[in-house]
C-alpha positions as CSV (number, residue, x, y, z in Angstrom):
1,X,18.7,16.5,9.2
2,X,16.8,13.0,9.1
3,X,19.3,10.9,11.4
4,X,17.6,7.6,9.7
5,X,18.5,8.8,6.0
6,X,14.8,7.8,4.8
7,X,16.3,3.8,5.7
8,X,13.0,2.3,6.4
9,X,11.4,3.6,3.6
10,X,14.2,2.4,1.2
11,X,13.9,-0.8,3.1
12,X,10.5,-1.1,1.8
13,X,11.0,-0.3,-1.2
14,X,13.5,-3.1,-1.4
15,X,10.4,-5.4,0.2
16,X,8.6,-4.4,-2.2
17,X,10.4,-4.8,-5.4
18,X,11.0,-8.4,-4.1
19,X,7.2,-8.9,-3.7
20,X,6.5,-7.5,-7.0
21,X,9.2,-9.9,-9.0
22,X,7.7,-13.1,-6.8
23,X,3.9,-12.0,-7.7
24,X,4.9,-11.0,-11.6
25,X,5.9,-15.0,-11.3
26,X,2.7,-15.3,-10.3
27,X,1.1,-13.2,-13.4
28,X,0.3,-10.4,-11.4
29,X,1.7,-7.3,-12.0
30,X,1.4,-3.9,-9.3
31,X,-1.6,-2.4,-11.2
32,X,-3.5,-5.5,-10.8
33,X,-2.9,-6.2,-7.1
34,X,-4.0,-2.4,-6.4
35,X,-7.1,-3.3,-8.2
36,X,-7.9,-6.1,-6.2
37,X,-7.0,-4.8,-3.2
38,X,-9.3,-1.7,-3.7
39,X,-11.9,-4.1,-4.4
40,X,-11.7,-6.2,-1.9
41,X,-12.3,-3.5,0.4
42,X,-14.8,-1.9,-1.0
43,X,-16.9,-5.2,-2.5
44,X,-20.1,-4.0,-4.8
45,X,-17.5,-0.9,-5.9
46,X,-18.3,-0.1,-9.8
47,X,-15.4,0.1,-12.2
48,X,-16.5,4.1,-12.2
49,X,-15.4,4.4,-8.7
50,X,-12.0,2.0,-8.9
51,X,-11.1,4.6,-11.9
52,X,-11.9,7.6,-9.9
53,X,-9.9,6.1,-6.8
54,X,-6.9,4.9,-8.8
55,X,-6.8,7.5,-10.9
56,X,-6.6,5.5,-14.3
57,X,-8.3,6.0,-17.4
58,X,-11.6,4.5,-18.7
59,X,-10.0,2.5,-20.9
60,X,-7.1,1.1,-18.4
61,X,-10.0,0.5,-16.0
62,X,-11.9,-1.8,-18.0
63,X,-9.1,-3.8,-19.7
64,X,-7.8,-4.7,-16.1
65,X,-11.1,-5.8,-14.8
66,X,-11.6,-7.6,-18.0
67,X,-8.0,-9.4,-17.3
68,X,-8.7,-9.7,-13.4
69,X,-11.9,-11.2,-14.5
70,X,-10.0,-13.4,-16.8
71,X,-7.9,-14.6,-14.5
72,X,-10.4,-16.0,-11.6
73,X,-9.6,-12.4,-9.0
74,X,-13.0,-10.7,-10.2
75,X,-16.4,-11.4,-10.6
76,X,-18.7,-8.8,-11.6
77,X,-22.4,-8.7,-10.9
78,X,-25.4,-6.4,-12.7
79,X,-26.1,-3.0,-10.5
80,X,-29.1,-3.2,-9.5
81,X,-29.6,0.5,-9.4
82,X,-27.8,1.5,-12.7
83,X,-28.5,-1.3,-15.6
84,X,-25.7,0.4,-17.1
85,X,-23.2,-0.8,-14.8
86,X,-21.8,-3.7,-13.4
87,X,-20.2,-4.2,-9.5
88,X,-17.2,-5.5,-8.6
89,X,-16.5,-8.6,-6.1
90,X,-12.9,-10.2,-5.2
91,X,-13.0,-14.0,-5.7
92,X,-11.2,-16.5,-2.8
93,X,-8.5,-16.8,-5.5
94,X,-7.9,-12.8,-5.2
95,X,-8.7,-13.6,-1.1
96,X,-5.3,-15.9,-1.6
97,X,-3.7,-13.3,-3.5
98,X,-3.5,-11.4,-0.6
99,X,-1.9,-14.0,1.9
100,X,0.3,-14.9,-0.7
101,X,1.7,-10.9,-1.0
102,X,1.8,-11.2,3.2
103,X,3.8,-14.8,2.7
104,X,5.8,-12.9,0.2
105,X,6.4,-9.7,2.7
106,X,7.1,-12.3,5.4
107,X,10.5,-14.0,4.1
108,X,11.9,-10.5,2.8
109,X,11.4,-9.3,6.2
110,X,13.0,-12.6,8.3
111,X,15.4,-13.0,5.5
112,X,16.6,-9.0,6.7
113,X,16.3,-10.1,10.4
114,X,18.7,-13.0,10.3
115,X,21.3,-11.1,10.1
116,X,20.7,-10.2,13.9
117,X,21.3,-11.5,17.3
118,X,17.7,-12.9,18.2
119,X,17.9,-10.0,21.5
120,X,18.8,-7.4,19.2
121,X,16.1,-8.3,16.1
122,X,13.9,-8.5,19.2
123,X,14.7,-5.5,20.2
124,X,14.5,-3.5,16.9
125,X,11.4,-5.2,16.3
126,X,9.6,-3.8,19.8
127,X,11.7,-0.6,18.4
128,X,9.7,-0.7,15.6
129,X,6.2,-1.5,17.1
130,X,6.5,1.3,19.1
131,X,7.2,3.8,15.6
132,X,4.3,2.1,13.9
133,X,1.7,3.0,16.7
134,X,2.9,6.5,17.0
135,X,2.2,6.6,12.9
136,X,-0.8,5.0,12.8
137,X,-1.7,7.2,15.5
138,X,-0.7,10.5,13.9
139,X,-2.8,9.2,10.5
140,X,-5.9,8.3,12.7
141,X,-5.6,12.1,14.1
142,X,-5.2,13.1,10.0
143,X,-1.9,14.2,10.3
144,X,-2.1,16.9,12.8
145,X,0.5,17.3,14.3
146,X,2.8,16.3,11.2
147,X,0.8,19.0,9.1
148,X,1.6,21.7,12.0
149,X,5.4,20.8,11.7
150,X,5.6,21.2,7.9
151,X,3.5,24.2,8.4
152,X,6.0,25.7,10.7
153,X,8.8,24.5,8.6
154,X,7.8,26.2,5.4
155,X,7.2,29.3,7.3
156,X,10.8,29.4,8.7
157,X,11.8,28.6,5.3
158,X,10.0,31.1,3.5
159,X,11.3,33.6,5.8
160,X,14.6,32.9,4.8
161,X,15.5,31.2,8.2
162,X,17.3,27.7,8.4
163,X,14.5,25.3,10.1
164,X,17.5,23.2,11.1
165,X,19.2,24.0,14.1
166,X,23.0,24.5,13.9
């Protein structure tokens, strides 16, 4: 039994259906912002490779770099290896983009805070630190130990055994 009831992840899910509605005011819609943000980590990426990554059609993949484009978040450059193709670079308006998602993130999340006494949001929020590390940490060793747990799990399951104890 999952004692936090999946909370933070519905909390972030709420964060995030506030950042979209604030960034559609802005004329950018979820499938854009992945765009750009796959771009501007990988700058020089063709729209091949965003397709492949995203998992988006050929079609889909150009009319959003064509829009993106449009808009000022793209530029895109001849391939100088393939003169069939074209690279991909973020502007400084898609560069804003980004802080403006973060600025977006940041009032959802001291909006939820406020509701605390400053010792306890400060201690939720070292709470919190703590869980992240351990995630990231568990992600940067790809899932290791998680994977061995689910293993287990699905074994016991399998079986016909509860995994859960009683």
């Amino acid at each position: 039994m999952d004692p936090t009831e999946r909370k933070i992840t519905k909390i972030a899910r709420e964060a995030e259906k506030f950042t979209v509605q604030a960034m559609k005011e802005e004329g950018i819609g979820t499938a854009e912002f992945d765009f750009i943000h796959l771009v501007r980590h990988n700058p020089g990426i063709t729209q091949t490779e965003v397709r492949e990554q995203l998992k988006i059609d050929k079609g889909a993949a150009a009319r959003r770099a064509a829009n993106l484009e449009a808009k000022g978040y793209l530029v895109r450059k001849p391939n100088p290896w393939d003169g069939r193709s074209q690279l991909l670079y973020a502007t400084e308006k898609a560069e804003s983009l980004k802080n403006s998602k973060a600025e977006i993130e940041t009032v959802f999340y001291e909006w939820l805070l406020s509701e605390l006494p400053k010792e306890e949001a400060e201690n939720f929020c070292r709470t919190l630190d703590k869980l992240y590390w351990k995630s990231k940490r568990e992600r940067q060793n790809h899932f290791a130990e998680l994977s061995r747990i689910l293993s287990e799990k699905t074994t016991t399951a399998e079986k016909g055994g509860s995994s859960d104890e009683e």
